[in-house]
C-alpha positions in Angstrom: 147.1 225.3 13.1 144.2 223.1 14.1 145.1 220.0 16.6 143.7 217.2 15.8 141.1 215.4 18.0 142.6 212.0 19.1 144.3 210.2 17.3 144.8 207.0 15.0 147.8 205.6 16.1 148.1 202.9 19.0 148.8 204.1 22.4 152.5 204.3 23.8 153.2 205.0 27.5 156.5 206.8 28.5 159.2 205.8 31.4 158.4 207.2 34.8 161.6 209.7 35.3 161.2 209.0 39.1 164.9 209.5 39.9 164.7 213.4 38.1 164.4 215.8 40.8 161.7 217.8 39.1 159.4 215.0 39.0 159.2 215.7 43.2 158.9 219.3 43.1 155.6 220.3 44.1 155.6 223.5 41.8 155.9 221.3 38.7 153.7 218.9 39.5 150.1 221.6 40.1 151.6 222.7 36.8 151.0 219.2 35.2 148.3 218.5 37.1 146.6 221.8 35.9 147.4 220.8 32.1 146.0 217.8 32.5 142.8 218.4 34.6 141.8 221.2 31.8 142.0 218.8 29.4 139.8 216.3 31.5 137.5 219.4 32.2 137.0 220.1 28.3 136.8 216.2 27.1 135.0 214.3 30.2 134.5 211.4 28.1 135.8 209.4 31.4 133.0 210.4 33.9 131.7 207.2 33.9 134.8 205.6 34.8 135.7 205.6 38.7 134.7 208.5 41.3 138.2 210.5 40.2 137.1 212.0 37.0 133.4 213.1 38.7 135.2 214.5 41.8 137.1 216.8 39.4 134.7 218.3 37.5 132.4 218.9 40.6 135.4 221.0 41.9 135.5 223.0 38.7 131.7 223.0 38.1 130.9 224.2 42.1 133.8 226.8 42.0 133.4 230.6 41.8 134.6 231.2 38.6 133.3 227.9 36.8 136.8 226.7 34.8 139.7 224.9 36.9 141.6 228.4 37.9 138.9 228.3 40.5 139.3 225.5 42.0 142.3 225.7 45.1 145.3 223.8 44.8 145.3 221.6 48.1 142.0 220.7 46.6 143.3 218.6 43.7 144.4 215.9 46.3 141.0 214.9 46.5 140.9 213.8 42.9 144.4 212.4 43.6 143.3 209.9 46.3 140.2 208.9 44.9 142.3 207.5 41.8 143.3 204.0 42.2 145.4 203.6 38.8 142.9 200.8 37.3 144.5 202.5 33.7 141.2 202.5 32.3 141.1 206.1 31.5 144.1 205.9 29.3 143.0 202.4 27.7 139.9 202.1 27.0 138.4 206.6 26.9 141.1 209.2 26.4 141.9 210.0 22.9 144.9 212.0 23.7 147.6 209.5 25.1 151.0 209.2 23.6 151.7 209.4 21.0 149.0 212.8 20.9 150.8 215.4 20.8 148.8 216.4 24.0 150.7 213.3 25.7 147.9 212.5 28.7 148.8 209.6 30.9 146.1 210.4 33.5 147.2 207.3 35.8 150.8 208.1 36.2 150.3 211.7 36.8 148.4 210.1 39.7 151.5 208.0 40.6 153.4 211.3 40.6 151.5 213.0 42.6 151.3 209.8 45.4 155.1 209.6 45.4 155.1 213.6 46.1 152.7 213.2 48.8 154.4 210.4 50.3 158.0 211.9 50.0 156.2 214.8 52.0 154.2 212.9 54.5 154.5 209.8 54.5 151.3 207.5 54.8 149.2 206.7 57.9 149.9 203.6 59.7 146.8 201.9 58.4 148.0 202.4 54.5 151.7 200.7 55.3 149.8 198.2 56.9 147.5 196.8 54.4 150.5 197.6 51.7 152.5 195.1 53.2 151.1 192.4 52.2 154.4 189.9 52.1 155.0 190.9 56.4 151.5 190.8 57.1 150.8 187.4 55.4 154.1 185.9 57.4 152.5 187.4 60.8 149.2 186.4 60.1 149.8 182.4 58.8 152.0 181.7 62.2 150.5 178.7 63.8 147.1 180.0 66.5 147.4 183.4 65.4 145.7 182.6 61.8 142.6 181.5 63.7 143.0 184.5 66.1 143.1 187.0 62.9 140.2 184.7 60.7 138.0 185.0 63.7 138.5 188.4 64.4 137.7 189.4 60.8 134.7 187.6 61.1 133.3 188.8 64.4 131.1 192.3 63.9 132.5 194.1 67.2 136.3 193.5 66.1 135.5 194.6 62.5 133.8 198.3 64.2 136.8 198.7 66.0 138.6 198.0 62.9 136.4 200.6 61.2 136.9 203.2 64.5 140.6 203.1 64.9 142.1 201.8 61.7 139.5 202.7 58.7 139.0 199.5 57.4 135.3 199.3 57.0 133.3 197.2 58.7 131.4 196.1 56.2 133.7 194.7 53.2 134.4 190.9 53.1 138.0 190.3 54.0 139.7 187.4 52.4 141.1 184.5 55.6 144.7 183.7 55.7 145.6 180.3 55.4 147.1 177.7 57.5 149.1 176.2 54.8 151.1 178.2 52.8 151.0 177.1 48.7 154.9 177.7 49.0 155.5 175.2 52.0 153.0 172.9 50.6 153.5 173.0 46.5 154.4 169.9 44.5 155.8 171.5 41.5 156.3 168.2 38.9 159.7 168.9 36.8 160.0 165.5 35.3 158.1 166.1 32.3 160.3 166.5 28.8 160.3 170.4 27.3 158.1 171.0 24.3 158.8 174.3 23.7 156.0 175.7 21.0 156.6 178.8 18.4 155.1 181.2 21.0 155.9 180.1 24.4 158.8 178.1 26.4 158.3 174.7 27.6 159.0 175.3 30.8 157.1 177.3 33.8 157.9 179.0 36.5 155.4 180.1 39.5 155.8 183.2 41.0 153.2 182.5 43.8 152.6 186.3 44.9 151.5 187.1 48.8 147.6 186.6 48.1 148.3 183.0 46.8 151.0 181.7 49.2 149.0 183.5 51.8 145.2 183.9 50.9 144.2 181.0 48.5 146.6 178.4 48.0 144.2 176.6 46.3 144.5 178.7 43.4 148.2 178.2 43.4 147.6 174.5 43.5 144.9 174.7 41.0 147.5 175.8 38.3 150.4 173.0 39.2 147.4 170.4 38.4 146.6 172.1 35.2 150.4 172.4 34.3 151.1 168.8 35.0 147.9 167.5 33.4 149.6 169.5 29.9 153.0 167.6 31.1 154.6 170.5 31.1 157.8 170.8 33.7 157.1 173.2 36.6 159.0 174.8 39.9 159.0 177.9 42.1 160.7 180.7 41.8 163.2 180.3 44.6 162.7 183.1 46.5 160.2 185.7 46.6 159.1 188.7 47.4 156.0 190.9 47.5 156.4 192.3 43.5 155.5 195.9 45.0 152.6 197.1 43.3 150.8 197.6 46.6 153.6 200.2 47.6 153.4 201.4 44.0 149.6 202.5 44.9 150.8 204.0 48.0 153.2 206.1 45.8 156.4 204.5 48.1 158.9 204.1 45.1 161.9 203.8 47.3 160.7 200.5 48.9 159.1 199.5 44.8 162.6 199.6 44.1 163.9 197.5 47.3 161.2 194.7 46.1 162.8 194.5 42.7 166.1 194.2 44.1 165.0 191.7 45.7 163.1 189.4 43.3 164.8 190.5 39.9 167.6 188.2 40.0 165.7 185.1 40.8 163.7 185.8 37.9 166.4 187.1 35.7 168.2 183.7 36.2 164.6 182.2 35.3 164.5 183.8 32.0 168.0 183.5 31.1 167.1 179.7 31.8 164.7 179.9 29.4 161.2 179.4 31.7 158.0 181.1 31.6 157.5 182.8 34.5 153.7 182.6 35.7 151.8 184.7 38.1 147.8 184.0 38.8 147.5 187.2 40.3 146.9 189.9 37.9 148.4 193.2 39.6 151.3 191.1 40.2 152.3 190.2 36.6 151.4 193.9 35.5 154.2 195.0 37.7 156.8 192.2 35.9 155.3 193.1 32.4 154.9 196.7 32.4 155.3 199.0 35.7 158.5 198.1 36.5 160.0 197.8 32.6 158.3 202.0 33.1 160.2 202.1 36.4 163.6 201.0 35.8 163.9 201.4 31.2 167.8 201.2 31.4 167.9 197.5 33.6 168.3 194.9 31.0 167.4 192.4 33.9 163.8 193.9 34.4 162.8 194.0 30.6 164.4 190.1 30.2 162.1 188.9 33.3 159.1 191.3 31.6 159.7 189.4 28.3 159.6 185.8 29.9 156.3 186.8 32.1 152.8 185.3 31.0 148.8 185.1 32.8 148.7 181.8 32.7 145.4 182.1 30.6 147.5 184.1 28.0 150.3 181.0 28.3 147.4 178.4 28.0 146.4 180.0 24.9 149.4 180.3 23.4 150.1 176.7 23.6 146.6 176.3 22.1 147.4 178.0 19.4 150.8 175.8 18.7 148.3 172.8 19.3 150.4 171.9 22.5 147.2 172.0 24.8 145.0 169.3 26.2 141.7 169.8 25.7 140.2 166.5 26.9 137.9 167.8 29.7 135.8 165.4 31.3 133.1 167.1 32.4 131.2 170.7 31.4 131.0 173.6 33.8 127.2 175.1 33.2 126.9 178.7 33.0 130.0 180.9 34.1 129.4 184.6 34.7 133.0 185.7 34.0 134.7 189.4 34.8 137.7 190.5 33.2 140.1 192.3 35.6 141.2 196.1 34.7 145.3 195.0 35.5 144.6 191.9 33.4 142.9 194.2 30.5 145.8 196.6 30.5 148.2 194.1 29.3 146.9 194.0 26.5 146.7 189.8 24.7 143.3 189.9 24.7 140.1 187.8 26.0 142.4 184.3 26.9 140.3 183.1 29.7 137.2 183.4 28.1 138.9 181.6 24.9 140.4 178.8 26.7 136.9 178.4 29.1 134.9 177.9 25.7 137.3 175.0 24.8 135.1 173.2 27.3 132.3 171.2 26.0 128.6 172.5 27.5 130.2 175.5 28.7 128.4 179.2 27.9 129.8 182.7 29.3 128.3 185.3 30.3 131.7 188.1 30.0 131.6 190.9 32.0 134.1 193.6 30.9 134.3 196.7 33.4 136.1 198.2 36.2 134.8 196.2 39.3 135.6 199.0 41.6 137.9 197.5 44.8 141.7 197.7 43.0 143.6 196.1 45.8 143.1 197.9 49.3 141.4 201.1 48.0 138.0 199.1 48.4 138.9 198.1 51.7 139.5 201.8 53.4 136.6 203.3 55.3 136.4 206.2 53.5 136.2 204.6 49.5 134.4 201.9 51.0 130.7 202.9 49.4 132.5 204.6 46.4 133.8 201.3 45.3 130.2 199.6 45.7 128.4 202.1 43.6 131.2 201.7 40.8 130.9 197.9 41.3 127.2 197.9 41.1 127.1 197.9 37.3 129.0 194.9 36.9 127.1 193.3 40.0 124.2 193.7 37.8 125.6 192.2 34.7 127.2 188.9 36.2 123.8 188.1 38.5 121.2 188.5 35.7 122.7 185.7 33.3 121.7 183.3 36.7 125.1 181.3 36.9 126.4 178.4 38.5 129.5 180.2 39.0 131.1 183.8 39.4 134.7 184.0 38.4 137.3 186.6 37.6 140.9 186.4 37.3 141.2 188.8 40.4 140.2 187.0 43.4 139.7 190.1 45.1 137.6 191.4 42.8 135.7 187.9 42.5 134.5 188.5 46.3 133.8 191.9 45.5 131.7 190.7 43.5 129.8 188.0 45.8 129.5 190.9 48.3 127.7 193.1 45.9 125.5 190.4 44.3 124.8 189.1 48.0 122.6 185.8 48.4 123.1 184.0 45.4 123.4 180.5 44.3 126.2 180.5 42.1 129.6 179.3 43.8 132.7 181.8 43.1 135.3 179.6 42.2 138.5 181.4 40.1 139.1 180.2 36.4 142.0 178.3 37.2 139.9 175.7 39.6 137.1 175.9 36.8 139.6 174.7 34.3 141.2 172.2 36.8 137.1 170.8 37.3 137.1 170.6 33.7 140.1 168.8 33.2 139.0 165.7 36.0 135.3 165.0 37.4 135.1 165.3 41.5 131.8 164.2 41.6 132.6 160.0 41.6 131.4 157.9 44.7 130.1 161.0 46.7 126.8 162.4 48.6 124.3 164.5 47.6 125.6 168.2 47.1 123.3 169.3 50.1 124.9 166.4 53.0 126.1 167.0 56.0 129.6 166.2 55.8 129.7 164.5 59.6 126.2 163.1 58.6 128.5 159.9 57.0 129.8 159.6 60.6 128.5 155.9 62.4 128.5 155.0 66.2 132.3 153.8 67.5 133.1 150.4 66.6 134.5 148.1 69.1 137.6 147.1 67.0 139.8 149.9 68.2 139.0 152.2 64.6 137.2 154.8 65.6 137.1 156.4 62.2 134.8 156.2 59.3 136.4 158.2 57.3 136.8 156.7 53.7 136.8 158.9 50.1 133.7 157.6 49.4 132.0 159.3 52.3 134.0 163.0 51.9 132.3 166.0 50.3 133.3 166.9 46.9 135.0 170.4 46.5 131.8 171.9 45.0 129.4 170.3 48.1 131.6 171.2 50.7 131.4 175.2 49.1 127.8 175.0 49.8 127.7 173.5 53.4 131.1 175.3 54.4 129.9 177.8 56.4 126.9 175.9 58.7 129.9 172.5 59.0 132.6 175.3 60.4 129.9 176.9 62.7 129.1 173.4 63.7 132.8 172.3 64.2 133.8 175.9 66.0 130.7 175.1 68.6 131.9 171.0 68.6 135.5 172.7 69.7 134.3 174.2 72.9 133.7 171.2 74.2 136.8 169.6 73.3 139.2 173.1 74.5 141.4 172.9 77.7 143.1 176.0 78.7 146.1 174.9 81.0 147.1 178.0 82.5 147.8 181.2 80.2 149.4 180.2 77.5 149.1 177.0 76.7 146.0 174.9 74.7 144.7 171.3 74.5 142.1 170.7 71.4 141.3 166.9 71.6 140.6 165.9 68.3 137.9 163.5 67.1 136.3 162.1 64.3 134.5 165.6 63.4 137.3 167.7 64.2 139.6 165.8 61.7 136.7 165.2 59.2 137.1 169.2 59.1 140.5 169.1 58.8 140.3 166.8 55.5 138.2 168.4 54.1 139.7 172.0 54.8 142.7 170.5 53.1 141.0 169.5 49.8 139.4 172.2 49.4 142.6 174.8 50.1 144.7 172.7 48.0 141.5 171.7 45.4 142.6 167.9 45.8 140.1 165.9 44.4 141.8 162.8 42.7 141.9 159.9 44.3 145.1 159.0 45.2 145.7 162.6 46.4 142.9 162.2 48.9 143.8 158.8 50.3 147.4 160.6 51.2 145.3 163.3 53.2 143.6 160.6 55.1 146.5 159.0 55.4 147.8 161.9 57.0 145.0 162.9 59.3 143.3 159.9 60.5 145.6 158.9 62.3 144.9 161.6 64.5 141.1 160.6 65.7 141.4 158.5 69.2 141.0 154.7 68.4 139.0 153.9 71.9 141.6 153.7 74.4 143.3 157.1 74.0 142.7 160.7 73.6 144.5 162.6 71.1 145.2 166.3 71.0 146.8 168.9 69.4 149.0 171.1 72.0 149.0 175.0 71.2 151.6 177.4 73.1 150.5 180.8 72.9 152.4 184.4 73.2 151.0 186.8 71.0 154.3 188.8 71.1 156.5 187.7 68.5 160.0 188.4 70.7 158.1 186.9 73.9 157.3 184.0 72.3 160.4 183.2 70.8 162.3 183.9 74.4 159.3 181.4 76.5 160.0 179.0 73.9 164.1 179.1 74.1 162.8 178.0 77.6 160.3 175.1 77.3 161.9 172.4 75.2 160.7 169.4 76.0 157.6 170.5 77.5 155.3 168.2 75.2 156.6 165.5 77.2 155.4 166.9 80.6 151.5 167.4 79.9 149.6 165.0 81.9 146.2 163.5 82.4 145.3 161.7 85.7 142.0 159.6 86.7 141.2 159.6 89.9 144.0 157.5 92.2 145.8 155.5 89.0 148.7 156.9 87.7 149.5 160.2 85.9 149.0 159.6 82.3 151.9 161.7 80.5 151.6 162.7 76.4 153.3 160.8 73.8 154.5 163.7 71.9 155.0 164.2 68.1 155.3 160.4 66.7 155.1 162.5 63.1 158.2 164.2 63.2 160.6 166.2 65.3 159.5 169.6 66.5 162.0 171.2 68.5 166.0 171.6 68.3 168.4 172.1 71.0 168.0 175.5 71.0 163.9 175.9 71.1 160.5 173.8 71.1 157.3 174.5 68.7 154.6 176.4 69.1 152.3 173.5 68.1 152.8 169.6 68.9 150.3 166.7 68.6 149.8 164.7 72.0 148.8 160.9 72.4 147.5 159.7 76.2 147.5 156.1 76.3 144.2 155.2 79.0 144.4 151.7 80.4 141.2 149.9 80.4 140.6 150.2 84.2 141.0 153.9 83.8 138.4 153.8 80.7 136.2 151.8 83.8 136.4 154.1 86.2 136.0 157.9 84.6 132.4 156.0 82.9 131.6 155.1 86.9 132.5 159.0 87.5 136.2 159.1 88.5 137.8 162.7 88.5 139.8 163.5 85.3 142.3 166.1 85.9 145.0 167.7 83.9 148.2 169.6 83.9 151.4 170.1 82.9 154.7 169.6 85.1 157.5 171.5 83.0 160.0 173.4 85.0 159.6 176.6 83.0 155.8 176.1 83.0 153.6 174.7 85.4 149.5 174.3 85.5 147.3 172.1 86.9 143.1 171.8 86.5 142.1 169.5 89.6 138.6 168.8 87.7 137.8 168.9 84.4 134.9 170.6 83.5 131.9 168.4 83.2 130.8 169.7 79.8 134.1 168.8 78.0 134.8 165.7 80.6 131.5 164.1 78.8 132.9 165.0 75.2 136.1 163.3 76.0 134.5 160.1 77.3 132.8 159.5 74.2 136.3 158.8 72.6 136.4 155.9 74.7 135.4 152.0 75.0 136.5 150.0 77.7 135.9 147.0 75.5 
């Protein structure tokens, strides 16, 4: 009897029986493996796909007999690791997925064999590393050492001795962390009445994810606006962890299953409550909605949370579709080159983004629908580094030659892919989520040209003790500041220098000024995309305060031990050492710091890492460091002591121009 090629019905995908012993036996595994790759080997309608597929049929092509018995066993691992389980194969090319009789799921046979090979062998200490991405984003967002890690991503030696030692390639565009987390700094608004529609709750629930709490914030923020602006009640989910599909990639089920221990019941309680539970990260709600429902078929808890999770694009349109959307945008957004994500095409509801982007007025799209080529850290590692540029290079193609005003995909990851494969370009990437936000609200009101300087606004000092100029008529919009980013942060960084006081080892002065906090604002707005009014006059609120008014110096105090344990011991040690740092001019009086008028940073039982310092100057000390009086500095605490006799002349100048003896 003849089997039938493909088939007409729609594809089904089976539970992963990772808890049967047989699915770790290496024996039965090569025997799948070989079932499947001769299948692959007769078909190879998915060559075109990733680097897997072409790695295979080399191996069966170059060996001696020409079929797969040729072709040595430890050599299938190379067709193993060069899969990143995009899913593609069995969505979009292989005709013989469930319910075939033939029953090929290609990507979770590559799960399989990752679990068996890290059961075996574990994974090297770079792989753990990058996979987890919930530690590293709470190590690398502690106050000073986000700047540390930022710069050293960004400086070419640290990034070949990343390349040497680690694997991470030198070359590919790491995302910065942040140094506000969207979780500390979110303003869910729950006050709004629920609407529930035919298709959707009325209600949401973020589930923030590690790249948005720790990466982009803005994003995060980006989709509280949106919500609110619809007047639909928002909060966090509780607590949360990392949802596990980067240990999923690794193949490390055990700790896949620790993560949903973890986060299930929070969401569980979420669903039972009746929210929609939203995720802006793509891989992330795949794992709710369908890796973990594969994982875990018999927990009622899993398949309730992967029944309440939404993309927030698919929510958006589902409230369209019940007429419970706004669609009063204010302004158009030009020409968008837009990539669909692979994780967001697996699930399966369709082209939302791209539907609810063309509600704008003025709007075209240019929709880019293939495999971008970086899936999480596989584009990251040394050795996939060029494989995942040549399989991005396509879609690099396709989303320059339409000549946009913006490059966007639901993936931020692969959205700077992207940039990095296009290169020089003059399109901004901005995610859908801001786009939509810019649609709902103009940011372009009362602002300068696109191409300012954003300290260019900044006047002489004035001689009634305000020493700022800083007004939201003079700040950069979000999309202006994108464009002159990178030369305003090379001109602050330099500015810093000059404003930097190392007392002793371990501990930092960085007097601020008007430019230093003009920075700081307008970091703010754009990692929170604030660019209403009101919202902006609470950041200045908050930060101006911090620029020297004429008769003082104002800095922000840094205590630095890059040990974690260390640190936590020194500080145990040094409460109250904000009130101990000390200026002196000449023969007046020491000058010591009025410390933390914000808010309480210590306890009794340890001080902070970072405080902000006050040093009131008397007019005749103003008078006598602009005649050429010593300034010297130090710090007096009994657990810490430092002392610079002169300062240097360089930063001794910088500081004098905060002052006026008038």
């Amino acid at each position: 009897m003849a089997t039938r090629e493909g088939s007409l019905e729609a594809p089904t995908r089976h539970p992963i029986d990772w808890k049967n012993p047989d699915f770790y036996d290496e024996t039965s595994l090569n025997q799948e493996l070989e079932r499947v790759f001769d299948v692959c080997h007769g078909c190879r309608r998915c060559v075109n796909l990733c680097t897997a597929f072409p790695r295979l049929f080399d191996l069966i092509d170059e060996s001696t007999t020409g079929e797969l018995d040729g072709v040595e066993k430890n050599q299938f691992w190379e067709v193993v690791d060069r899969c990143y389980l995009c899913d593609m194969c069995f969505m979009t090319k292989c005709p013989y997925v469930p319910p075939h009789e033939w029953n090929i799921d290609f990507p979770h046979l590559m799960l399989r064999a990752k679990a068996v090979k890290y059961k075996q062998q574990g994974a090297r200490f770079r792989d753990e590393l990058l996979s987890s991405t919930d530690l590293m984003g709470k190590l690398a967002t502690i106050p000073v050492v986000v700047q540390t890690v930022n710069t050293l991503t960004n400086t070419p030696a640290a990034r070949k001795l990343l390349d040497s030692t680690l694997g991470i390639h030198a070359e590919r565009k790491l995302p910065e962390y942040t140094t506000t987390k969207f979780r500390s700094n979110a303003k869910p608004n729950d006050s709004f009445p629920v609407q529930n529609g035919a298709r959707t709750p009325g209600k949401v629930a973020i589930y923030a994810t590690c790249y948005i709490n720790y990466n982009e914030p803005g994003i995060g923020h980006d989709l509280l606006h949106i919500l609110e602006h619809n007047e639909i009640p928002v909060r966090l989910v509780e607590k949360e962890a990392c949802c596990g599909m980067p240990k999923l990639e690794l193949g490390d089920l055990e700790t896949v299953e620790k993560l949903k221990n973890q986060n299930i019941p929070y969401l569980f309680q979420l669903a039972q409550d009746g929210y929609a539970i939203l995720s802006a990260v793509p891989s992330c709600t795949l794992m709710y909605k369908q890796e973990l429902p594969l994982l875990f078929p018999d927990d009622p808890a899993v398949q309730a949370v992967a029944a309440a999770t939404f993309d927030p694009f698919e929510y958006l349109a589902l409230r369209n579709q019940d007429n419970l959307l706004k669609i009063d945008f204010k302004r158009s957004l030009g020409k968008i080159s837009y990539h669909i994500p692979c994780h967001q095409r697996v699930q399966n509801f369709g082209k939302k983004t791209k539907d609810i982007l063309q509600l704008v007025p003025e709007t075209t799209l240019n929709v880019v629908e293939r495999c971008s080529g970086h899936d999480g850290t596989w584009g990251v590692k040394s050795e996939h580094f060029a494989d995942s540029m040549k399989i991005g290079r396509p879609v690099f193609k396709q989303m320059a030659a339409a000549e946009p005003d913006y490059i966007s995909s639901d993936c931020a990851i692969a959205a700077r892919h992207i940039a990095q494969g296009i290169g020089e370009n003059k399109a901004q990437k901005l995610h859908p989520l801001t786009l939509l936000r810019m649609a709902y609200g103009s940011d372009t009101d009362s602002t300068p040209a696109l191409n300012a300087d954003p300290a260019a606004t900044q006047s002489t000092p004035t001689k009634d003790r305000s020493m700022t100029t800083i007004t939201p008529d003079n700040l950069l919009t979000l999309e202006a500041y994108s464009k002159v980013r990178n030369d305003f942060r090379a001109k602050v960084m330099m500015h810093k220098k000059t404003r930097k006081i190392h007392l002793g080892d371990h501990v930092t002065l960085i007097f601020e000024d008007e430019l230093t906090i003009r920075y700081q604002i307008q970091e703010m707005l754009r990692v929170e995309r604030i660019f209403e009014e009101k919202e902006i006059i609470h950041e200045l609120e908050t930060y101006t305060p911090l620029v020297p008014d004429g008769h003082n110096w104002k800095a922000t105090m840094m205590i630095e031990y890059p040990d974690p344990d260390e640190r936590a011991m020194r500080l145990a040690t040094m409460i109250g050492i904000e009130d101990k740092v000390w200026i002196k001019v000449a023969n007046h009086p020491p000058v010591y710091a009025i410390a933390d008028e914000d808010l309480e940073r210590e306890n009794s039982e340890k001080t902070a890492s970072v405080h902000f310092l006050r040093f009131e100057l008397t007019v005749d000390m103003i008078r006598a460091l602009q005649q050429g009086a010593v300034l010297s500095m130090g710090i007096d605490h009994p657990a810490y002591q430092a002392t610079i006799d002169t300062v240097a002349a360089g930063i001794r100048a910088s500081l004098l121009n905060d002052l006026t003896a008038e």
